[in-house]
C-alpha positions as a LaTeX table, in Angstrom:
\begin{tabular}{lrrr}
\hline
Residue & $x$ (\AA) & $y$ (\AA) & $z$ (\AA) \\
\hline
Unk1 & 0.00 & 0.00 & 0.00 \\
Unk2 & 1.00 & 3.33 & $-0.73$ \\
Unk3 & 1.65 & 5.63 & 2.21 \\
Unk4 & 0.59 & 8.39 & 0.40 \\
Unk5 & $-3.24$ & 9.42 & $-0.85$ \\
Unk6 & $-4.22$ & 9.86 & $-4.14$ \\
Unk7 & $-6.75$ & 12.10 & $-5.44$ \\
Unk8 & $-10.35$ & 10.49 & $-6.03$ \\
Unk9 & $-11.32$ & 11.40 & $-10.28$ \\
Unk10 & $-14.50$ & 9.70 & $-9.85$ \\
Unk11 & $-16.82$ & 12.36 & $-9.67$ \\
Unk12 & $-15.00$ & 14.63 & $-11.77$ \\
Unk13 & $-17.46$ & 16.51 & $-14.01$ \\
Unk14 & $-16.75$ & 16.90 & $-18.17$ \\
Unk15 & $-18.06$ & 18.85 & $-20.23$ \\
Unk16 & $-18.58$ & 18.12 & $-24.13$ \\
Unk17 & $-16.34$ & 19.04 & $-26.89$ \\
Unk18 & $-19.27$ & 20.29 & $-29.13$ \\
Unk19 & $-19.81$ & 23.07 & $-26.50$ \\
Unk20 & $-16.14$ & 24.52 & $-25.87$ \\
Unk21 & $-14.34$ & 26.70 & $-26.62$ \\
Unk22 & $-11.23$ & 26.16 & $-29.03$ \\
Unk23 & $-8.68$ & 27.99 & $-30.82$ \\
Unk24 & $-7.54$ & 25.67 & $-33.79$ \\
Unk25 & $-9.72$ & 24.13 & $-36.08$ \\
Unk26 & $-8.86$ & 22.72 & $-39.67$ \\
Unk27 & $-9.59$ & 26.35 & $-41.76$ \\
Unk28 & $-6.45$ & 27.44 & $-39.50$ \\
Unk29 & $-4.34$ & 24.90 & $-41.00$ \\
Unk30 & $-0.89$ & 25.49 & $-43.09$ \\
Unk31 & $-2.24$ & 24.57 & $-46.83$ \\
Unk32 & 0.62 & 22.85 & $-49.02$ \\
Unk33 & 2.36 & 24.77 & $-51.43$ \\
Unk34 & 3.52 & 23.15 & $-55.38$ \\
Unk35 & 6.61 & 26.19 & $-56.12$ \\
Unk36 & 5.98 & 24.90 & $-59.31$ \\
Unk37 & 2.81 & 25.74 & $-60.35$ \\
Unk38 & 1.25 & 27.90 & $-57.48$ \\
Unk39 & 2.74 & 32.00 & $-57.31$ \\
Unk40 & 3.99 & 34.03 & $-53.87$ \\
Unk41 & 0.47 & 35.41 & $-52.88$ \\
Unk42 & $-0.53$ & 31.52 & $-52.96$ \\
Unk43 & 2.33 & 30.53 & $-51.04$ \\
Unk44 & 1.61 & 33.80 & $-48.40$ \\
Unk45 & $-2.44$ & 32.29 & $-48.46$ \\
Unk46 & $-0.99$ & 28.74 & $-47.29$ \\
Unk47 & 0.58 & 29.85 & $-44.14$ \\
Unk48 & $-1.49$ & 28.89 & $-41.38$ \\
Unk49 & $-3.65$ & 31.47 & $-39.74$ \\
Unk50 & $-2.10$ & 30.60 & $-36.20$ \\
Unk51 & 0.05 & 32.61 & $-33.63$ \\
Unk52 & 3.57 & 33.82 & $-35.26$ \\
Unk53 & 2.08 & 33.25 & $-38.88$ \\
Unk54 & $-1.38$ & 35.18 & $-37.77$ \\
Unk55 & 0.36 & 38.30 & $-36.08$ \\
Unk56 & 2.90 & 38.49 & $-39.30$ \\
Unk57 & $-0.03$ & 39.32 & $-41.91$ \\
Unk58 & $-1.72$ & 41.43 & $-39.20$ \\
Unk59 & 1.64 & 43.85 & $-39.31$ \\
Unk60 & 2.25 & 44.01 & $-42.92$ \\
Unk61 & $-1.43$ & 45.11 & $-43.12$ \\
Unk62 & $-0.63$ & 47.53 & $-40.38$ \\
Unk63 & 2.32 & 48.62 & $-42.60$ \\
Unk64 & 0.32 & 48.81 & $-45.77$ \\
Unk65 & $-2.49$ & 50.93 & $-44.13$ \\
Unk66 & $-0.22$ & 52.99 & $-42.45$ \\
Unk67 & 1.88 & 54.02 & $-45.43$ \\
Unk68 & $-1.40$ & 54.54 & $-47.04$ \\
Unk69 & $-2.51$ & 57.23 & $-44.47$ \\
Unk70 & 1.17 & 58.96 & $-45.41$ \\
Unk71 & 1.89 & 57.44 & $-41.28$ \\
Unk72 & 5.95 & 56.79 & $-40.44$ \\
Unk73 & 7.49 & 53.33 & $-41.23$ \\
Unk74 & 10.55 & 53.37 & $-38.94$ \\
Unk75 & 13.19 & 50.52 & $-39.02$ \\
Unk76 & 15.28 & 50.17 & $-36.50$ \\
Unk77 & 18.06 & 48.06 & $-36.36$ \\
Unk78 & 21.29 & 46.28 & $-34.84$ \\
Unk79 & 24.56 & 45.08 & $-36.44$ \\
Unk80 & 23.95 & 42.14 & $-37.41$ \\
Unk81 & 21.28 & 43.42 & $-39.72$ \\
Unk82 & 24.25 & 44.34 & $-42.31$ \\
Unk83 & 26.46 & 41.18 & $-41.73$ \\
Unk84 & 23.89 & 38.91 & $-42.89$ \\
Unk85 & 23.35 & 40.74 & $-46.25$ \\
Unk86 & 20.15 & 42.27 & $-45.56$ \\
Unk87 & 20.99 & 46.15 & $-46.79$ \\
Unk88 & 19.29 & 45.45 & $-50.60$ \\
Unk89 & 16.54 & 44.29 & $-48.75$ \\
Unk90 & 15.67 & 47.14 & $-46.76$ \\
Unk91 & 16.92 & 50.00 & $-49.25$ \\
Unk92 & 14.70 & 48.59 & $-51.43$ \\
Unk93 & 11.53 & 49.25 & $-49.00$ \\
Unk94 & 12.94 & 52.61 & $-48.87$ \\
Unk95 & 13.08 & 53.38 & $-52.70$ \\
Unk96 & 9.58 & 52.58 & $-52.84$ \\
Unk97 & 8.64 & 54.69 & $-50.24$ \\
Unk98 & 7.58 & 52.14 & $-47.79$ \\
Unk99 & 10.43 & 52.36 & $-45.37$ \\
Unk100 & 10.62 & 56.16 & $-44.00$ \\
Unk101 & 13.17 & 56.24 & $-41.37$ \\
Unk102 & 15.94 & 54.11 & $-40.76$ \\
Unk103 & 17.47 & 54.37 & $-36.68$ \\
Unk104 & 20.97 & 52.18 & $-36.26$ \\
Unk105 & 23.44 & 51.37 & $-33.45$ \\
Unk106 & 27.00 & 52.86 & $-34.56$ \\
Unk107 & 27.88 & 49.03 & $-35.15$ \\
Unk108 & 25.89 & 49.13 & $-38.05$ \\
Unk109 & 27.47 & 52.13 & $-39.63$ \\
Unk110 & 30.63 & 50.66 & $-38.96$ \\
Unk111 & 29.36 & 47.73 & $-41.35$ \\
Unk112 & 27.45 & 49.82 & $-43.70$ \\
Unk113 & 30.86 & 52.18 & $-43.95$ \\
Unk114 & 32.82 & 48.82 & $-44.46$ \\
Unk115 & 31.09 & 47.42 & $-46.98$ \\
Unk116 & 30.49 & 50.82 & $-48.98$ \\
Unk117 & 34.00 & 51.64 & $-48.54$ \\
Unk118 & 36.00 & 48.61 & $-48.84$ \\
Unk119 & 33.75 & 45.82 & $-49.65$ \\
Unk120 & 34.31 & 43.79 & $-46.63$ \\
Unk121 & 33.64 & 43.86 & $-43.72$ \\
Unk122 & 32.69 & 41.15 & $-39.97$ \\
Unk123 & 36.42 & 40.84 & $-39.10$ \\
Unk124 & 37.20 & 37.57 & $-37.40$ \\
Unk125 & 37.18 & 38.55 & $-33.39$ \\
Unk126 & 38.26 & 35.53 & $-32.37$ \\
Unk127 & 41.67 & 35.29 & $-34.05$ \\
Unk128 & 42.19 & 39.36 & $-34.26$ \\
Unk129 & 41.34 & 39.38 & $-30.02$ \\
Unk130 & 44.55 & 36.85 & $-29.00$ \\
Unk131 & 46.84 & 40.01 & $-30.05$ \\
Unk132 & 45.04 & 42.98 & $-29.53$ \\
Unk133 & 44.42 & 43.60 & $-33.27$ \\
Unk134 & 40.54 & 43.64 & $-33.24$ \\
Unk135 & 39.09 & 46.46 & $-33.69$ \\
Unk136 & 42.01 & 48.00 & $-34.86$ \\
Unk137 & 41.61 & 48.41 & $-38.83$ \\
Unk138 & 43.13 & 51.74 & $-39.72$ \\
Unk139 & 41.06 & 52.90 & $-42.37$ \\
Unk140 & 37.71 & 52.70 & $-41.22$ \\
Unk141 & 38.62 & 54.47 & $-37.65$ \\
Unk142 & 39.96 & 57.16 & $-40.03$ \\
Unk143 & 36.89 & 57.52 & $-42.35$ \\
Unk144 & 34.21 & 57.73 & $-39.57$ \\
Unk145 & 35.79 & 60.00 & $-36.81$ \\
Unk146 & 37.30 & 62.23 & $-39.53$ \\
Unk147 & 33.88 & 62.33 & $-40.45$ \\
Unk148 & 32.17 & 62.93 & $-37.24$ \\
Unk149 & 35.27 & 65.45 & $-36.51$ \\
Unk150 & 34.63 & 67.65 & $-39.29$ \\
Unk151 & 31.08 & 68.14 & $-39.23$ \\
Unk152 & 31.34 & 68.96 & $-35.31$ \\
Unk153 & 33.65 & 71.71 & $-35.36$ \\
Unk154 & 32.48 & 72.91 & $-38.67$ \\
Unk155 & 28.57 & 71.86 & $-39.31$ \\
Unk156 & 25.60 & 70.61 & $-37.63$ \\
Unk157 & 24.54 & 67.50 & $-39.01$ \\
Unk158 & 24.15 & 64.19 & $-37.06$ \\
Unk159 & 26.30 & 61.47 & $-37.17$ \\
Unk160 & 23.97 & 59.32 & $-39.90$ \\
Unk161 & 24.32 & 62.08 & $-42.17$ \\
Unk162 & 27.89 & 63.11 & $-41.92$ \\
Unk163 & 28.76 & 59.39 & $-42.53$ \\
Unk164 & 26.53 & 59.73 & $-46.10$ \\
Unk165 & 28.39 & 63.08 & $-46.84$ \\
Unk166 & 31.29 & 61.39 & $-46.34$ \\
Unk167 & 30.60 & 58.06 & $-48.25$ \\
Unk168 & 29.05 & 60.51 & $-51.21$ \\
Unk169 & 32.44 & 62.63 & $-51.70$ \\
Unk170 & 35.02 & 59.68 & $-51.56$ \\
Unk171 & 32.75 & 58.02 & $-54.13$ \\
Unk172 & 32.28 & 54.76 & $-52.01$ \\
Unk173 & 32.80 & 52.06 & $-54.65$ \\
Unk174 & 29.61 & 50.07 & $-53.17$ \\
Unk175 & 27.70 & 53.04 & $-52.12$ \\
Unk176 & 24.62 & 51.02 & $-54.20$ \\
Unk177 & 24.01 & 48.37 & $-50.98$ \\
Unk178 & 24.65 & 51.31 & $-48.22$ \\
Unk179 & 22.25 & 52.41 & $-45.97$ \\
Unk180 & 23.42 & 55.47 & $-45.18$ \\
Unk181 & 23.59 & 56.56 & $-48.61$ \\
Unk182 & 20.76 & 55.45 & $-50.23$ \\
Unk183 & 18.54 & 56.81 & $-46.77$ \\
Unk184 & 20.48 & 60.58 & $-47.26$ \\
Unk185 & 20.08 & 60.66 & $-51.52$ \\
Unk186 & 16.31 & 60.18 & $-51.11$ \\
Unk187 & 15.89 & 62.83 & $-48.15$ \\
Unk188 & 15.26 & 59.81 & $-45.62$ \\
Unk189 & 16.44 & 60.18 & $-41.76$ \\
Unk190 & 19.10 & 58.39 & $-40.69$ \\
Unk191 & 20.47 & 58.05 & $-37.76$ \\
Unk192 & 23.26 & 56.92 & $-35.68$ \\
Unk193 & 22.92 & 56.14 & $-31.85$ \\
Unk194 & 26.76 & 55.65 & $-30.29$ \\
Unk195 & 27.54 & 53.73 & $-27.08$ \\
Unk196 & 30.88 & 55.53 & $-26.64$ \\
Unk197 & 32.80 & 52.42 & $-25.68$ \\
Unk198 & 31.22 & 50.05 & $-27.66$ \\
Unk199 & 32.73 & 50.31 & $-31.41$ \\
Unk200 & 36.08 & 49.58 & $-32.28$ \\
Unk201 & 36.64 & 53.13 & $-33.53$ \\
Unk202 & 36.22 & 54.32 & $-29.97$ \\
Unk203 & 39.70 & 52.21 & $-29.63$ \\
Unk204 & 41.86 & 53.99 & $-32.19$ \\
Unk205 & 43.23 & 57.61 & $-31.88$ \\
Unk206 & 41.45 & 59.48 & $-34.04$ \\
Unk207 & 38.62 & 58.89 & $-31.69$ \\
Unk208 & 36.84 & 62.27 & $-30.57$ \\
Unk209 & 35.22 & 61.74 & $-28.09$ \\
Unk210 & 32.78 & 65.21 & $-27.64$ \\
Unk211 & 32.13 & 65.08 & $-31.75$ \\
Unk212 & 31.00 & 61.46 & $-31.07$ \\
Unk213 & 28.62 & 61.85 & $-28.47$ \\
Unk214 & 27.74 & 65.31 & $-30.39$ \\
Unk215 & 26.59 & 64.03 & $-33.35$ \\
Unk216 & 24.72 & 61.11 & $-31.39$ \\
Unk217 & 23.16 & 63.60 & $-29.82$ \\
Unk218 & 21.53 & 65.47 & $-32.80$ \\
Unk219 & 20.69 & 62.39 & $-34.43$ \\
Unk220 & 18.78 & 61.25 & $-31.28$ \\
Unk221 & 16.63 & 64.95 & $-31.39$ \\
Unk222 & 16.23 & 64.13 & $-35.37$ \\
Unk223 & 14.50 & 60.54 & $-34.17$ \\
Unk224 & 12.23 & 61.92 & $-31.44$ \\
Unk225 & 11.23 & 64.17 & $-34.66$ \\
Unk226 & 10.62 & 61.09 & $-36.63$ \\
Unk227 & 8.66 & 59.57 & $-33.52$ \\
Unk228 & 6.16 & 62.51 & $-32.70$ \\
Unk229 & 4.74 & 61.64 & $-36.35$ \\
Unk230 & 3.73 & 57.77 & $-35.40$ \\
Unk231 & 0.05 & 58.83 & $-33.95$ \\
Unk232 & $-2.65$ & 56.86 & $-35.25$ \\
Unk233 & $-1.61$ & 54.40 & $-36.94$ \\
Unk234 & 2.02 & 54.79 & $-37.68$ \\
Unk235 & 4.76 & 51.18 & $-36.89$ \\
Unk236 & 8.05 & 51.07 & $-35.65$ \\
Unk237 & 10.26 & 47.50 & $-36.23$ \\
Unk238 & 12.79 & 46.55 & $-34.31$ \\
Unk239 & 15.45 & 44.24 & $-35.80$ \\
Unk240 & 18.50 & 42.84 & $-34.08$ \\
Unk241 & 18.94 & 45.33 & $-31.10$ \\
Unk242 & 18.87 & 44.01 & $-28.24$ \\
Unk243 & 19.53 & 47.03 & $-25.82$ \\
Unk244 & 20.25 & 50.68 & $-27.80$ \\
Unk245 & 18.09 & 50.83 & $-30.08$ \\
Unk246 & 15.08 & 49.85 & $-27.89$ \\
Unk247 & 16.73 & 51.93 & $-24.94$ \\
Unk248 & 16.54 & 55.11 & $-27.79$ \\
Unk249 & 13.22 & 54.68 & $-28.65$ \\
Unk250 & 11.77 & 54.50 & $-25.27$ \\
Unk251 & 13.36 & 58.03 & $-24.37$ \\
Unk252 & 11.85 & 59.35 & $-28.19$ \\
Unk253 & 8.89 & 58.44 & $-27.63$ \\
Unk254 & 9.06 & 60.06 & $-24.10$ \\
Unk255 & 10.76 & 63.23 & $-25.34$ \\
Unk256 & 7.73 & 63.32 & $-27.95$ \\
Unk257 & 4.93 & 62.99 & $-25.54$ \\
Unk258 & 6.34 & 65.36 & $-23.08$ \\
Unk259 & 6.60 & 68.36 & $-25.58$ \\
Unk260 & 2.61 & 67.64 & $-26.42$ \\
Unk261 & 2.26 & 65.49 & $-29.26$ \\
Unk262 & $-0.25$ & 62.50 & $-28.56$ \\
Unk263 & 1.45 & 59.19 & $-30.08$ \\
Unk264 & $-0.78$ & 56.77 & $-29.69$ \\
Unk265 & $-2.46$ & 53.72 & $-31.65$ \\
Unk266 & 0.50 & 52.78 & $-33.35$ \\
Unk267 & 1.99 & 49.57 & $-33.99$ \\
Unk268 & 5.96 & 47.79 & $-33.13$ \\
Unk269 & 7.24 & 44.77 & $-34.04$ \\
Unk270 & 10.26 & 43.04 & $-32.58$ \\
Unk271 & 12.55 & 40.45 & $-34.97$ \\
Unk272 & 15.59 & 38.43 & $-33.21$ \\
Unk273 & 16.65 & 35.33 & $-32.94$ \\
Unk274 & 16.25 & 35.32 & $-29.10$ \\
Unk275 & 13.63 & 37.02 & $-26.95$ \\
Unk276 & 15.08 & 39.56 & $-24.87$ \\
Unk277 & 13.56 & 41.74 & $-21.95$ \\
Unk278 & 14.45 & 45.29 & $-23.67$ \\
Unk279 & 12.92 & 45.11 & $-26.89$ \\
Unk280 & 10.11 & 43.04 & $-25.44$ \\
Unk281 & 9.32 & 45.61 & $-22.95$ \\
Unk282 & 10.56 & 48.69 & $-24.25$ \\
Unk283 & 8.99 & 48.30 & $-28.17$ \\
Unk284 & 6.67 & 45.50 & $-27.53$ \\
Unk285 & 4.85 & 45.99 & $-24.42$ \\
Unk286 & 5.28 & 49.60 & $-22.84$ \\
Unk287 & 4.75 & 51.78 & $-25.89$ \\
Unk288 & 1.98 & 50.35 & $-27.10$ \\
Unk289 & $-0.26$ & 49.96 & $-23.83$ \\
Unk290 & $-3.58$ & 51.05 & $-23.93$ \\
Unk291 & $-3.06$ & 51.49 & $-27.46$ \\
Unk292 & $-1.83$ & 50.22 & $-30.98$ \\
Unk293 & $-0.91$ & 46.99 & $-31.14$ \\
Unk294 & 2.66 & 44.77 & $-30.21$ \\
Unk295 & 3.95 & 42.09 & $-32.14$ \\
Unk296 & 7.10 & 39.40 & $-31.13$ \\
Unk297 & 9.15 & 37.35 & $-33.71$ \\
Unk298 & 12.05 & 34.76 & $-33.49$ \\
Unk299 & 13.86 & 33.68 & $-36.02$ \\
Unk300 & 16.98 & 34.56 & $-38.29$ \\
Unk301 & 16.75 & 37.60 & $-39.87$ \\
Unk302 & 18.23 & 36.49 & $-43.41$ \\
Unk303 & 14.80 & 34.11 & $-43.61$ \\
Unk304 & 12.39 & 36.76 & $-41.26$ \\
Unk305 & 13.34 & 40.24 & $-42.93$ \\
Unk306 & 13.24 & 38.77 & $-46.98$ \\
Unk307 & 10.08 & 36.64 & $-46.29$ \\
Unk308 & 8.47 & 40.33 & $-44.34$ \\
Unk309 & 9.70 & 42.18 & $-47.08$ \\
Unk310 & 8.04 & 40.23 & $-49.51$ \\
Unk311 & 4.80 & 40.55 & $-48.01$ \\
Unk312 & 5.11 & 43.32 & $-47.57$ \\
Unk313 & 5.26 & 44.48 & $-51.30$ \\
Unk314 & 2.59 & 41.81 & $-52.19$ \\
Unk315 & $-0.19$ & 43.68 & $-49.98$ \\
Unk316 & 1.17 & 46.95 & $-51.44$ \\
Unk317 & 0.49 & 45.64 & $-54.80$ \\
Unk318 & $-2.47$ & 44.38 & $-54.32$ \\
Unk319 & $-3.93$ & 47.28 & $-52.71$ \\
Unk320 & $-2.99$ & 49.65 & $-55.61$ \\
Unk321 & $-4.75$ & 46.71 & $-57.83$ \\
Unk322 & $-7.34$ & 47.26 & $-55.87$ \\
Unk323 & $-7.74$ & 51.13 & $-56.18$ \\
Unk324 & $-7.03$ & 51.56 & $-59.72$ \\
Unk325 & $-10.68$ & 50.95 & $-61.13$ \\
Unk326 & $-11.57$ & 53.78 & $-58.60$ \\
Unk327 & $-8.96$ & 56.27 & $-60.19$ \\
Unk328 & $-9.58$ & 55.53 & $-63.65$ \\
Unk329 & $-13.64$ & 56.16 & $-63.08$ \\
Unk330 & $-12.52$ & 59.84 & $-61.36$ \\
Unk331 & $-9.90$ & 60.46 & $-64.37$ \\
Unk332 & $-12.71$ & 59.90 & $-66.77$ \\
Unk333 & $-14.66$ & 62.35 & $-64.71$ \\
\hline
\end{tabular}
């Protein structure tokens, strides 16, 4: 015998199936998909309309509708978000007018300046750290505080912009896949938000140290401009910043409330391959409380960003599909 006493499920009471509540049924299902013979939209129409897949159409209609109502689109991003090739992505989104701010740590410039400048860039840390080379590539320490330098004793640009002046006049051979470029030709905001300590041009000697923080400065007043716009209906995404960016857009958004302008009812999204408590709280949860909506999505962002991209431009299409009977009936008029 057992010294200890079980619970008695005798007289537990059910309830039927037929009469509860459920979530899933089979018209939620994933549909299968022939690449073959079946186009994108088709492929979009077979995801199933469940959690992560659900709250991904939901924001690309958000983005649609907002760019629609002439609201901000404002991309946010980390690093990594250049390393993994996504630039041609995103510049795209901002050529067609979809995309209308673009907010980066100062690790993404570095990459951005890399690749525009040099065509390389990700060094390996690992085998650069054992001798205290890391970090420690001449060039691009010179390009970006000579940059920052200059326009702080002698301008009053932000550090997003000075770094697209600067790309512009050396005629940066792959100035086609740069951010900061493409964002400044097309009268875009871009900014730069420095950690001073956290970039390996913080480690070389041409580092100033009052143009840095400077030019991080104005680019931070040029974002809380960019976030007093997002009211009613407006988005904000979040990719691969963990801390900064999310830390940045929390004060903005402060900063844009406290001089009187009512952003509310708009929407963020968060994309990273891990959940963290920052953008979670800071983009997800606290902006958009009591208002607007929040979305959260893990995965890679060389799969995520293409695939929301994608969507993204298929809902945009279809809606001007959609609208062009109506303008050709009021051009006849």
């Amino acid at each position: 015998m057992s010294r200890y006493k079980q619970a008695d499920l005798s007289t537990i009471k059910t309830i039927s199936i037929k009469g509860r509540k459920s979530k899933v049924s089979p018209k939620d299902f994933g549909k299968v998909f022939e690449p073959a013979s079946q186009k994108f939209s088709e492929f979009v129409g077979s995801l199933p309309g469940i959690l992560a897949a659900r709250s991904l159409r939901a924001l690309v209609r958000d983005i649609t509708a907002a760019r629609a109502r002439n609201k901000p689109v404002i991309v946010m991003m980390g690093a990594h978000v250049i390393k993994v090739g996504l630039a041609p992505i995103l510049i795209d989104l901002v050529r067609r007018n979809i995309v209308t701010a673009i907010a980066m740590n100062s690790a993404a410039a570095i990459h951005d300046v890399e690749t525009a400048m040099w065509g390389k860039t990700s060094e390996d840390v690992a085998e650069n750290i054992l001798d205290g080379r890391f970090g420690m590539s001449r060039e691009t320490g010179e390009f970006i505080n000579t940059a920052l330098s200059r326009n702080f004793y002698a301008g009053d640009c932000g550090y997003g912009e000075a770094l697209a002046k600067a790309l512009i006049e050396a005629k940066a051979t792959n100035a086609s896949v740069s951010m900061l470029t493409n964002c400044y030709e097309r009268g875009v905001p871009v900014t730069v938000h420095a950690a001073i300590g956290t970039d390996i041009v913080h480690q070389q000697p041409t580092m100033d140290g009052a143009a840095t923080g400077e030019l991080s400065y104005r680019d931070f007043k040029v974002f809380a401009n960019v976030v007093k716009d997002l009211t009613n209906g407006g988005v904000v995404l979040n990719i691969g910043s963990a801390v900064i960016m999310p830390e940045v857009f929390l004060k903005a958004l402060t900063v844009a409330r406290n001089l009187g302008h009512h952003v509310q009812g708009f929407t963020t999204a968060n994309f990273d391959m891990l959940r963290h408590y920052r953008p979670l709280m800071n983009v997800v949860t606290r902006p958009t409380q009591k208002s607007g909506a929040g979305y959260d999505f893990a995965g890679h962002h060389e799969i995520m960003i293409p695939l929301l991209a994608a969507m993204i431009k298929l809902n945009v299409a279809s809606r001007d599909k959609k609208a062009m009977p109506g303008r050709l009936r009021g051009a006849k008029k």
